[in-house]
TORTORBA-926669 format. One line per field, with one value per atom (N, C-alpha, C, O): atom name; x, y, z; residue number from 1; residue in three letters. Coordinates in steps of 0.05 Angstrom, whole numbers, plus 5000, padded with zeros to 4 digits. Last residue first. Example, Ala and Ser with C-alpha at 12.3 -4.5 7.8 and 13.67 -1.06 7.14 Angstrom:
atom = c(N:CA:C:O:N:CA:C:O)
px = c(5257:5273:5258:5268:5264:5246:5264:5285)
py = c(4955:4979:5001:5023:4886:4910:4934:4934)
pz = c(5142:5143:5157:5161:5156:5156:5156:5169)
seq = c(2:2:2:2:1:1:1:1)
type = c(SER:SER:SER:SER:ALA:ALA:ALA:ALA)
This chain:
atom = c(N:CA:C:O:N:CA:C:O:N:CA:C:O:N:CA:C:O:N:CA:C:O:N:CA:C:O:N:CA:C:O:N:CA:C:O:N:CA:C:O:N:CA:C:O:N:CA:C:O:N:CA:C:O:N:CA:C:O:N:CA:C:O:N:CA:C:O:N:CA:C:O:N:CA:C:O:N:CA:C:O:N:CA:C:O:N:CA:C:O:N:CA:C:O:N:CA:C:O:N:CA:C:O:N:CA:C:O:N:CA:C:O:N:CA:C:O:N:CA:C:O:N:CA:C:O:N:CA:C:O:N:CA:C:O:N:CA:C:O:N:CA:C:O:N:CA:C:O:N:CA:C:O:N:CA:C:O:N:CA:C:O:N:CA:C:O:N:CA:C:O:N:CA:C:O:N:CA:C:O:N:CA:C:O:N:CA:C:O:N:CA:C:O:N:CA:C:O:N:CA:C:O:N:CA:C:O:N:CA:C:O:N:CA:C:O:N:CA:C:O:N:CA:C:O:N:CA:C:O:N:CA:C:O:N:CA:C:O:N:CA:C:O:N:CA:C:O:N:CA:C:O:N:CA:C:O:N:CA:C:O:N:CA:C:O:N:CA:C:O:N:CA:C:O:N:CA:C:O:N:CA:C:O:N:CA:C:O:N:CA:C:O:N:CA:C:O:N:CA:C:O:N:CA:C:O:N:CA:C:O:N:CA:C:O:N:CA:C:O:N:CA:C:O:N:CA:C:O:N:CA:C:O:N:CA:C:O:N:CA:C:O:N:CA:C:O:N:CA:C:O:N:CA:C:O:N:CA:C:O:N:CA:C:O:N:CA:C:O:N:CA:C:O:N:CA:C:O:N:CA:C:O:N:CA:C:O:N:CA:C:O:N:CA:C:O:N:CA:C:O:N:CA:C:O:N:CA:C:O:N:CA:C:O:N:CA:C:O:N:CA:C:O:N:CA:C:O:N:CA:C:O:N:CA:C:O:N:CA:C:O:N:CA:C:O:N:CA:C:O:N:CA:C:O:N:CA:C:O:N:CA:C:O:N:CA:C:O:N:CA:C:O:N:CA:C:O:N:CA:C:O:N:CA:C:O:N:CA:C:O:N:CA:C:O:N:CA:C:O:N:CA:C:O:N:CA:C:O:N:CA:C:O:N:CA:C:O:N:CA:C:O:N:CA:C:O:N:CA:C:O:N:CA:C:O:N:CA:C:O:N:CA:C:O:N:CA:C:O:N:CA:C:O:N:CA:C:O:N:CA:C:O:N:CA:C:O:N:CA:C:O:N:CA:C:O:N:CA:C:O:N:CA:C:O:N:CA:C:O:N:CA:C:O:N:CA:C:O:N:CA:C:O:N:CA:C:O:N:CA:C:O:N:CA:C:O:N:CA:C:O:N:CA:C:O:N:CA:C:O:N:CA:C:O:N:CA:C:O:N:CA:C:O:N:CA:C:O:N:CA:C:O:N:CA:C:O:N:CA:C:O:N:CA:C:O:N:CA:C:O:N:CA:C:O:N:CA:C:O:N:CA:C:O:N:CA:C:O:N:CA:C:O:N:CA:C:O:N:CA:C:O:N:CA:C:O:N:CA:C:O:N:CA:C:O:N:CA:C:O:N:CA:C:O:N:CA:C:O:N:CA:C:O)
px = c(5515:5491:5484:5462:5578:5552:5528:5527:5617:5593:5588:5610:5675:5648:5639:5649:5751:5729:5703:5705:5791:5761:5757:5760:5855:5837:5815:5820:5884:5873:5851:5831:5955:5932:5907:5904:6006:5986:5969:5965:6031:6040:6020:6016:6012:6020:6031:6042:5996:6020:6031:6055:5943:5968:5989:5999:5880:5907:5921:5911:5817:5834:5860:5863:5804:5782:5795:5786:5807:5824:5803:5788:5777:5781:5788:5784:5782:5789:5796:5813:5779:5757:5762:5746:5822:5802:5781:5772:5859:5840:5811:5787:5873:5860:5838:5814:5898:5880:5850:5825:5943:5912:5901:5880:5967:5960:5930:5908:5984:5965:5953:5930:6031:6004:5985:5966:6076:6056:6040:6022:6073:6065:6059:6039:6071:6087:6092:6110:6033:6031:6039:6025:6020:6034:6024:6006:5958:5979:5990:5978:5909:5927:5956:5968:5840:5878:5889:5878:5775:5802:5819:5818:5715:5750:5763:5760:5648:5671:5690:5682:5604:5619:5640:5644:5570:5557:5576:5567:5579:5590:5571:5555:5589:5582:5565:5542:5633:5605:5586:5571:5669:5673:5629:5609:5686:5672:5656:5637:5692:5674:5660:5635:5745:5713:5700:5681:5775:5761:5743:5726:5777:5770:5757:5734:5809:5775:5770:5749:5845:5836:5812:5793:5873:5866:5853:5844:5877:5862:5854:5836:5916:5899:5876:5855:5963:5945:5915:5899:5968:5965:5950:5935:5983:5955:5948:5929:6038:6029:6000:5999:6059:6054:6047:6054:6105:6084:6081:6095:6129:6105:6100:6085:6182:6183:6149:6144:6182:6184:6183:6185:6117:6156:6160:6147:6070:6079:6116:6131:6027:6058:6055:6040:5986:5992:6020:6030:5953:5977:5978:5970:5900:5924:5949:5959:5841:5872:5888:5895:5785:5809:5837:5848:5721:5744:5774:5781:5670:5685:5714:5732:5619:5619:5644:5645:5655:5627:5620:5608:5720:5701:5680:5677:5742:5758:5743:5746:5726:5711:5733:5736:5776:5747:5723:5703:5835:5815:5790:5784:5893:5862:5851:5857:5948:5947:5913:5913:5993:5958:5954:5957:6047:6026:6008:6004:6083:6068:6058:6061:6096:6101:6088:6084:6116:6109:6113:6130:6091:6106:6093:6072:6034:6048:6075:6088:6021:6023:6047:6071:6036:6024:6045:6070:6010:6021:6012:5988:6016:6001:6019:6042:6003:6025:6012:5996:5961:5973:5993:6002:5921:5953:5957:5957:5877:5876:5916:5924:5854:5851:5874:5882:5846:5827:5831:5819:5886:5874:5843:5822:5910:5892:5886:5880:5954:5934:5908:5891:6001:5978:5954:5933:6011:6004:5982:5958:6021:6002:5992:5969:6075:6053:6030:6012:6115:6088:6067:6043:6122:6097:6089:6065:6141:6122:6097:6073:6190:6169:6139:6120:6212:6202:6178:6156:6220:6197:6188:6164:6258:6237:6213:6195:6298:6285:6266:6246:6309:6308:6289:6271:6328:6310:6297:6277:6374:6351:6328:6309:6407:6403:6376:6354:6404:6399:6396:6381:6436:6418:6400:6377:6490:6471:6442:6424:6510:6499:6477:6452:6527:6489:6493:6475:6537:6540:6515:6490:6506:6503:6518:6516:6522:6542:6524:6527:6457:6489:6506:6491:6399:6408:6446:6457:6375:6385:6396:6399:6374:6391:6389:6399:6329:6353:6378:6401:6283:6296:6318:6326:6280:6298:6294:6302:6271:6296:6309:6331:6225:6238:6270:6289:6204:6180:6196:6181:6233:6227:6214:6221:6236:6258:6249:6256:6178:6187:6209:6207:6203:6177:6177:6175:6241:6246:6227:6235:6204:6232:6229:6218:6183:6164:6183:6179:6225:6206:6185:6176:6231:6252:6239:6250:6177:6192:6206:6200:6161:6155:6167:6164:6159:6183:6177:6188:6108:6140:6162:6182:6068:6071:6104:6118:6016:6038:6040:6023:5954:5963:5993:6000:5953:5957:5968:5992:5924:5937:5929:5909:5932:5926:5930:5938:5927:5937:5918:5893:5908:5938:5941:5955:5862:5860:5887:5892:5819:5862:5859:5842:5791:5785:5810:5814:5781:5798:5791:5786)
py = c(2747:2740:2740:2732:2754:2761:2751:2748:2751:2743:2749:2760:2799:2794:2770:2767:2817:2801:2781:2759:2866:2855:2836:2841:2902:2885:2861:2845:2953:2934:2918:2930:2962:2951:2939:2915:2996:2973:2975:2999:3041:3011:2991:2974:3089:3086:3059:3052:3095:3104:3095:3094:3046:3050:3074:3061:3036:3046:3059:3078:3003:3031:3018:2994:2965:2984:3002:3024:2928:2946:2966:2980:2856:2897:2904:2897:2805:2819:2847:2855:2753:2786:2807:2824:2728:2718:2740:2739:2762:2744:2737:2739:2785:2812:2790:2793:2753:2767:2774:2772:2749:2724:2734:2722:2799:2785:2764:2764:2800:2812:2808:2815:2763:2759:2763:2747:2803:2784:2777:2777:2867:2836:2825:2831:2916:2905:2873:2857:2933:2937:2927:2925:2891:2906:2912:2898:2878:2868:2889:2902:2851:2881:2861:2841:2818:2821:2849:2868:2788:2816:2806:2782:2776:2769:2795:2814:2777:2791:2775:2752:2728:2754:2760:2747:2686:2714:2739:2761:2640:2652:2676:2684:2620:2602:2615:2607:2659:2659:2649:2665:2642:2672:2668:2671:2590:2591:2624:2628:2606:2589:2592:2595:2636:2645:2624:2640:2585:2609:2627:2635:2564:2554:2577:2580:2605:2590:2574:2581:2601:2627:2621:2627:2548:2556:2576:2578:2552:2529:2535:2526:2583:2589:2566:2576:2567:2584:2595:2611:2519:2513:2533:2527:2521:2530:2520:2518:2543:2510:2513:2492:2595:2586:2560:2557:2550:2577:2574:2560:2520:2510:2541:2550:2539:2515:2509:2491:2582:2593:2563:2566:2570:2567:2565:2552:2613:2594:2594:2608:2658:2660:2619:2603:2704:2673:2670:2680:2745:2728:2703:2682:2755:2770:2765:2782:2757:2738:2751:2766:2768:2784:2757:2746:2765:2750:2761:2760:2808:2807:2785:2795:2818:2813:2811:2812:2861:2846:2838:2857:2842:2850:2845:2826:2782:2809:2833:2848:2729:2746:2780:2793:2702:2687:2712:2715:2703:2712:2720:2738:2676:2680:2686:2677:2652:2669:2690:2713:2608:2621:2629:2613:2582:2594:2603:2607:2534:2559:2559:2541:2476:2488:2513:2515:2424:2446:2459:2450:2358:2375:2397:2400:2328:2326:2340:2340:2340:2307:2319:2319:2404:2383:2362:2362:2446:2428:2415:2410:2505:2496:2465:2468:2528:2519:2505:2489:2586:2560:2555:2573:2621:2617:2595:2577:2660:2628:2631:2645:2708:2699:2668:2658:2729:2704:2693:2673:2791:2768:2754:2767:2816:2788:2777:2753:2840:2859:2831:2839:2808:2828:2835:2837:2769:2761:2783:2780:2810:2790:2783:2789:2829:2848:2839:2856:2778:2799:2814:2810:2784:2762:2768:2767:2834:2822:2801:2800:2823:2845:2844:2848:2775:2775:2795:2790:2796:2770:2772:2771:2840:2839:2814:2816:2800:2822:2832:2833:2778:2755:2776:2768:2815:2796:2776:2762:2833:2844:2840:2856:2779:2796:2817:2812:2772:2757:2762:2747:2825:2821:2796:2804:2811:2843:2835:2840:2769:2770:2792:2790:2792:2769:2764:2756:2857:2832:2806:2807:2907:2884:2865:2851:2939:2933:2925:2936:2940:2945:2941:2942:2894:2922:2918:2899:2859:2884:2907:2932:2814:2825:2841:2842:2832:2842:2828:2837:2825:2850:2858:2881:2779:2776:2817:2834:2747:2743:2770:2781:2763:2781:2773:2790:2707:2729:2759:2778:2686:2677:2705:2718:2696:2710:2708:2724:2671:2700:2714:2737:2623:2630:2657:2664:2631:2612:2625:2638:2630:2653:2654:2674:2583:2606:2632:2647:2552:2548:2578:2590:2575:2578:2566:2577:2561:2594:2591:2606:2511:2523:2550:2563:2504:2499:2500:2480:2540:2543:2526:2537:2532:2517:2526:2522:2531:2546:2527:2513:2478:2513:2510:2486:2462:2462:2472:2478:2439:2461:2453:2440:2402:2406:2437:2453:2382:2404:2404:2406:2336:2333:2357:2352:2342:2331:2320:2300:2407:2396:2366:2376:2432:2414:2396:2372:2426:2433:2418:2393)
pz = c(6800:6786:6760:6753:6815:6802:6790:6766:6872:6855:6837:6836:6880:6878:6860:6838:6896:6879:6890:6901:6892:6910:6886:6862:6915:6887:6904:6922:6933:6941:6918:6909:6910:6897:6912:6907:6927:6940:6923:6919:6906:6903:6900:6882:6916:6885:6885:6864:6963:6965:6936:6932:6950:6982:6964:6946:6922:6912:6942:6954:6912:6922:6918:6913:6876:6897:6901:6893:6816:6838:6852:6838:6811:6812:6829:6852:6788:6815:6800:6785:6747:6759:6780:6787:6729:6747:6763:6785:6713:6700:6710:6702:6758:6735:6720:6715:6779:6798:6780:6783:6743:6752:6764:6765:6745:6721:6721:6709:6799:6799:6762:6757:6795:6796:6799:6802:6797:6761:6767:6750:6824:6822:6803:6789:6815:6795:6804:6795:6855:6834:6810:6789:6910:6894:6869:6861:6930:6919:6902:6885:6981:6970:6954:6961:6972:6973:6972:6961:6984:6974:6974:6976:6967:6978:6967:6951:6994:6976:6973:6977:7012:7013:6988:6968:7013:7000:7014:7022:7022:7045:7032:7048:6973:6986:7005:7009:6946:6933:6962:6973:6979:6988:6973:6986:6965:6985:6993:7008:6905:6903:6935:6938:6916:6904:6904:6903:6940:6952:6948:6964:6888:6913:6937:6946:6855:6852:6880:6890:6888:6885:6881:6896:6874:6907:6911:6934:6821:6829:6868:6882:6826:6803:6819:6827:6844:6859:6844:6852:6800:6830:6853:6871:6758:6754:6798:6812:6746:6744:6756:6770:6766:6746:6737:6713:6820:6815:6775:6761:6839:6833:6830:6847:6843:6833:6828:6813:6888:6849:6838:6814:6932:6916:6892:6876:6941:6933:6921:6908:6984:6973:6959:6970:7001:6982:6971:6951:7052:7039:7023:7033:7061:7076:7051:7037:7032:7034:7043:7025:7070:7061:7065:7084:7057:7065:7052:7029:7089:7070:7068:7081:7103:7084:7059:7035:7154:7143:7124:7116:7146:7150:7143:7127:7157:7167:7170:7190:7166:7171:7180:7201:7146:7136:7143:7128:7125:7146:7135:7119:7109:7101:7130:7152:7086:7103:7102:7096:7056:7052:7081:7099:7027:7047:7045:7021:6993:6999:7026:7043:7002:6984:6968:6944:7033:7046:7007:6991:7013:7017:7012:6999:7020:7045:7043:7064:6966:6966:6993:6989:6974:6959:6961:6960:7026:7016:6997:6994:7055:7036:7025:7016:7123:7105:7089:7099:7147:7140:7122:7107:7186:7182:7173:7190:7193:7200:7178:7160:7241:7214:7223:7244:7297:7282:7261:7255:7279:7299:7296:7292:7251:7237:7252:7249:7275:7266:7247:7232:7300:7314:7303:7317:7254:7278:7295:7301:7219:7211:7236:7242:7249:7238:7229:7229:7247:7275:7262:7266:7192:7202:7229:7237:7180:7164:7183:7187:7219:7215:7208:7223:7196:7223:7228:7236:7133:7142:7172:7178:7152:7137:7148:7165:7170:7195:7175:7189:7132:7146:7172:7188:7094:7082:7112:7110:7119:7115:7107:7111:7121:7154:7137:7147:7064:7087:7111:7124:7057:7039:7055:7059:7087:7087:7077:7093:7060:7091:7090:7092:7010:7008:7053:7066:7006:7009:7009:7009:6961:6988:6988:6967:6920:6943:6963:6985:6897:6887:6917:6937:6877:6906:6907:6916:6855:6841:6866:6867:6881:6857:6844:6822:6906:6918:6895:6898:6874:6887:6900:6905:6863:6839:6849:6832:6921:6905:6884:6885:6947:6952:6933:6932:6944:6927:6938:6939:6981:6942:6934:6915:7031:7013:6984:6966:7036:7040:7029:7019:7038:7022:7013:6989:7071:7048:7032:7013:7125:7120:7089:7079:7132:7123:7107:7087:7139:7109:7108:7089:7186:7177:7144:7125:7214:7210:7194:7176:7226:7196:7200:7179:7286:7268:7251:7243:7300:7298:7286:7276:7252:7277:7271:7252:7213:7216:7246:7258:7192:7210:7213:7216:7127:7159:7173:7171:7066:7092:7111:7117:6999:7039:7043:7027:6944:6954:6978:6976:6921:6923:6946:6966:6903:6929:6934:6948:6891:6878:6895:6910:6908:6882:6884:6877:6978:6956:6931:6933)
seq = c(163:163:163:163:162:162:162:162:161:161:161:161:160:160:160:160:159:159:159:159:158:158:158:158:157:157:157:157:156:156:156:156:155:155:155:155:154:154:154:154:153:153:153:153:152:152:152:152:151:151:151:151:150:150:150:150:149:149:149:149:148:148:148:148:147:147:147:147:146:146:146:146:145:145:145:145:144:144:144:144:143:143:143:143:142:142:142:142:141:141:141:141:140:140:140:140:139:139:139:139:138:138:138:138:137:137:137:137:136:136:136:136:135:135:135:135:134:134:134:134:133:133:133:133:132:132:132:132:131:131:131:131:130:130:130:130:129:129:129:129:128:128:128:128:127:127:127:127:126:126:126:126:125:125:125:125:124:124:124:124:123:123:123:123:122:122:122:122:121:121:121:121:120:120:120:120:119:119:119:119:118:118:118:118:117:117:117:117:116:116:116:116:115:115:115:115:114:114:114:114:113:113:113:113:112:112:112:112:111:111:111:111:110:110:110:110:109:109:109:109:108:108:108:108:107:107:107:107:106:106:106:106:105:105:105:105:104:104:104:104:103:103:103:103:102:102:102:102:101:101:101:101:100:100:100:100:99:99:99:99:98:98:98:98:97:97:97:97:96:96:96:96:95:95:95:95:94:94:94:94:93:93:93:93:92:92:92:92:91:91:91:91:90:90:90:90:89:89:89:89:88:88:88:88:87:87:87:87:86:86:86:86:85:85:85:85:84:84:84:84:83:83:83:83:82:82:82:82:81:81:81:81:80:80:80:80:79:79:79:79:78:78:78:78:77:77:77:77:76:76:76:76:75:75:75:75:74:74:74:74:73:73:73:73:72:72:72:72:71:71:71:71:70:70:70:70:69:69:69:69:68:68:68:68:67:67:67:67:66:66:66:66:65:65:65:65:64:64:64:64:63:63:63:63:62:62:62:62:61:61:61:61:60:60:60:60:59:59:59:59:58:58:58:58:57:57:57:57:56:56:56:56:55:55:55:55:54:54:54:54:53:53:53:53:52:52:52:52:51:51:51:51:50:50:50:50:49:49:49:49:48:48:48:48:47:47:47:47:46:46:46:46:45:45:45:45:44:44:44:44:43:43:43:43:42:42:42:42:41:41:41:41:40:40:40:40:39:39:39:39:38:38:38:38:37:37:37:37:36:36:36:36:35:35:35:35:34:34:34:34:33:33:33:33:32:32:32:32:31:31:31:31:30:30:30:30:29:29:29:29:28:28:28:28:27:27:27:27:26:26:26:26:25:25:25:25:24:24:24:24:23:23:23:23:22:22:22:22:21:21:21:21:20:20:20:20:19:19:19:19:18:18:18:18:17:17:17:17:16:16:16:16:15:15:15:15:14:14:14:14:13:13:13:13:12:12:12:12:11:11:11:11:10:10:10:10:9:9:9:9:8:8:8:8:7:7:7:7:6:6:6:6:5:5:5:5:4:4:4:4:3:3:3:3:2:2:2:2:1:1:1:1)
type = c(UNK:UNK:UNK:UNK:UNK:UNK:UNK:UNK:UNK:UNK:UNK:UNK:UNK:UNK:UNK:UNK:UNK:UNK:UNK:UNK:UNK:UNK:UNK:UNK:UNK:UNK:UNK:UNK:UNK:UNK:UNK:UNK:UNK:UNK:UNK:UNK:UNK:UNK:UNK:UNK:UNK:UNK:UNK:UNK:UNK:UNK:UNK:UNK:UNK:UNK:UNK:UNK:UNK:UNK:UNK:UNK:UNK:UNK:UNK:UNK:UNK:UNK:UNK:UNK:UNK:UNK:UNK:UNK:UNK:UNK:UNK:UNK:UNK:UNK:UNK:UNK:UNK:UNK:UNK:UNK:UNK:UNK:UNK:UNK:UNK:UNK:UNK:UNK:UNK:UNK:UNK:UNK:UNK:UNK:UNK:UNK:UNK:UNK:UNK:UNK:UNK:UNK:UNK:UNK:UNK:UNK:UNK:UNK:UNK:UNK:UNK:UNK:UNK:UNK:UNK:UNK:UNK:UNK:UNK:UNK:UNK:UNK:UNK:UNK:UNK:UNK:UNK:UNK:UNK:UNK:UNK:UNK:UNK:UNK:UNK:UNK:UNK:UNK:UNK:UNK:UNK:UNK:UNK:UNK:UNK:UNK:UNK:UNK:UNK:UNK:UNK:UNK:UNK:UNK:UNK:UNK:UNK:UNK:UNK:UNK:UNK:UNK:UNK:UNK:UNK:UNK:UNK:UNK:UNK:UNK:UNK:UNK:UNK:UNK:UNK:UNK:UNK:UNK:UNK:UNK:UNK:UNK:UNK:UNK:UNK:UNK:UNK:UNK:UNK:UNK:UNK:UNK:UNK:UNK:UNK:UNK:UNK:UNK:UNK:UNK:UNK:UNK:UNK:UNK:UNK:UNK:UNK:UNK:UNK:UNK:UNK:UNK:UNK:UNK:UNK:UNK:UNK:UNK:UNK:UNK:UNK:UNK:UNK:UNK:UNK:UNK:UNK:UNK:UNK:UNK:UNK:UNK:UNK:UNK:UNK:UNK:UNK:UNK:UNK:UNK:UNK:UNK:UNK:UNK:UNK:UNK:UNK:UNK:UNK:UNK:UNK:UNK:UNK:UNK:UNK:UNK:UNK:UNK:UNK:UNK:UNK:UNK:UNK:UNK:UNK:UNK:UNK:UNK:UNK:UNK:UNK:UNK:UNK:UNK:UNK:UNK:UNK:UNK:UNK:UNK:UNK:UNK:UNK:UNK:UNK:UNK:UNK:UNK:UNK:UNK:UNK:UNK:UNK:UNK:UNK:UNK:UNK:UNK:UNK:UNK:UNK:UNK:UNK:UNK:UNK:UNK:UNK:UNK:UNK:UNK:UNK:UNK:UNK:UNK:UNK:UNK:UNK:UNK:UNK:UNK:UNK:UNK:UNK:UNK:UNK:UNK:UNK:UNK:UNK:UNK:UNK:UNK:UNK:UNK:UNK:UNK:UNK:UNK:UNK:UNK:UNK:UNK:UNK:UNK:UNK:UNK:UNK:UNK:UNK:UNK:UNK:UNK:UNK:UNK:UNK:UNK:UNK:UNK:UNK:UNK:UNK:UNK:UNK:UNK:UNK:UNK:UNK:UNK:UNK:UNK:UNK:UNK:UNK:UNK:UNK:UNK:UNK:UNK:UNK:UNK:UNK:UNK:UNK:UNK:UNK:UNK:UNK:UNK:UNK:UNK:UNK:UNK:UNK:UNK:UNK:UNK:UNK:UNK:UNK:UNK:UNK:UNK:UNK:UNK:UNK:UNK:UNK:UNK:UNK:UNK:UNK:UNK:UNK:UNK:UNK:UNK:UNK:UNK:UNK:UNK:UNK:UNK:UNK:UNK:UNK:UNK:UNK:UNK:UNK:UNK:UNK:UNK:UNK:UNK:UNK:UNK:UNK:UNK:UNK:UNK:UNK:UNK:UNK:UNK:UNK:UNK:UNK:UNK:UNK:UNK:UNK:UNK:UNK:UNK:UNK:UNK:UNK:UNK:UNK:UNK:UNK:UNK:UNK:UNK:UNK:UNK:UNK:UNK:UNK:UNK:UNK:UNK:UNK:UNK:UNK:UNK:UNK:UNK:UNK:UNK:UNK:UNK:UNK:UNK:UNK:UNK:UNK:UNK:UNK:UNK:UNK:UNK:UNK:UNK:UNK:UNK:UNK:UNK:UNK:UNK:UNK:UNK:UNK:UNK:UNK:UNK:UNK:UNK:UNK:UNK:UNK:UNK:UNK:UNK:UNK:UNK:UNK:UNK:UNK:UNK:UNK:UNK:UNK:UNK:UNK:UNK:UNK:UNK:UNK:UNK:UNK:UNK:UNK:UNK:UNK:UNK:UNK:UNK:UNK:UNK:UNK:UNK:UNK:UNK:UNK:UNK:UNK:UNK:UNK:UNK:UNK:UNK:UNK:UNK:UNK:UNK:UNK:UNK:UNK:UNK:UNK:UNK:UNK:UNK:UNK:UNK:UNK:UNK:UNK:UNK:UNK:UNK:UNK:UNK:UNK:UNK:UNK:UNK:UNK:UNK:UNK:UNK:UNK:UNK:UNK:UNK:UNK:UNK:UNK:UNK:UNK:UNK:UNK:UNK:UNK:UNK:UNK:UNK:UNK:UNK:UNK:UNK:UNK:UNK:UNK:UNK:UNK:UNK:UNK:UNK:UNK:UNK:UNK:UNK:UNK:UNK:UNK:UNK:UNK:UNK:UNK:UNK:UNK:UNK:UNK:UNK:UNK:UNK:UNK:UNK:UNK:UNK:UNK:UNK:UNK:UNK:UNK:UNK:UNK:UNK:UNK:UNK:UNK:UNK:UNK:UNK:UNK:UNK:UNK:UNK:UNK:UNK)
């Protein structure tokens, strides 16, 4: 890591309930907007979302690498990477960071990191990311082209070398 504040280390059941946390953040400012939920409703759905979510990682990434991102030894994101998803290609499953460190050049600094290894490696990286994600903003910065398009949401966005 350039950063030598910022670690990872593999997921380990008692990170569920920080993983949950991570998961509701980047689901907050949608369910203020959803009309007659109670916030149980909204917590019971947010909470069977993430379970969903993270089996669904579990089954279908088998090998990829699961971690909790820390700085200076607090939990404060995830990174969810698989180093060989396909031939030539490292697919970020997931980057989530806490609305308290986002925008502070933190995933900005873990993205180059990874282009730097993806260069290293002479593969691709990818991601799929919503459409109306802001950080498909740094994605955009940082060269990532949109390859294909989910159902008018998913954005799958690649980013190459160049010589």
């Amino acid at each position: 890591m350039t950063n030598p504040s910022i670690s990872f280390r593999p997921i380990v059941q008692e990170d569920m309930s920080d993983l949950l946390g991570m998961y509701a953040s980047t689901r907050q400012e949608e369910m203020e907007r959803v009309p007659n939920w109670t916030e149980m409703m909204k917590t019971q759905f947010i909470s069977s979302q993430f379970r969903a979510q993270h089996d669904h990682y579990q089954r279908n990434y088998i090998g990829a690498d699961f971690w909790i991102i820390e700085l200076n030894s607090e939990k404060i994101g995830r990174l969810y990477l698989h180093e060989n998803y396909e031939e030539g290609v490292i697919r970020i499953i997931d980057i989530t960071l806490l609305p308290l460190y986002r925008n502070r050049k933190i995933g900005e600094g873990i993205l180059k990191d990874l282009m730097k290894k993806a260069t290293e490696l002479k593969k691709a990286l990818n991601i799929h990311v919503e459409a109306f994600n802001p950080a498909k903003n740094l994605y955009n910065r940082l060269g990532f082209k949109k390859i294909s398009e989910t159902n008018g949401v998913y954005h799958l966005m690649e980013w190459k070398h160049t010589i």
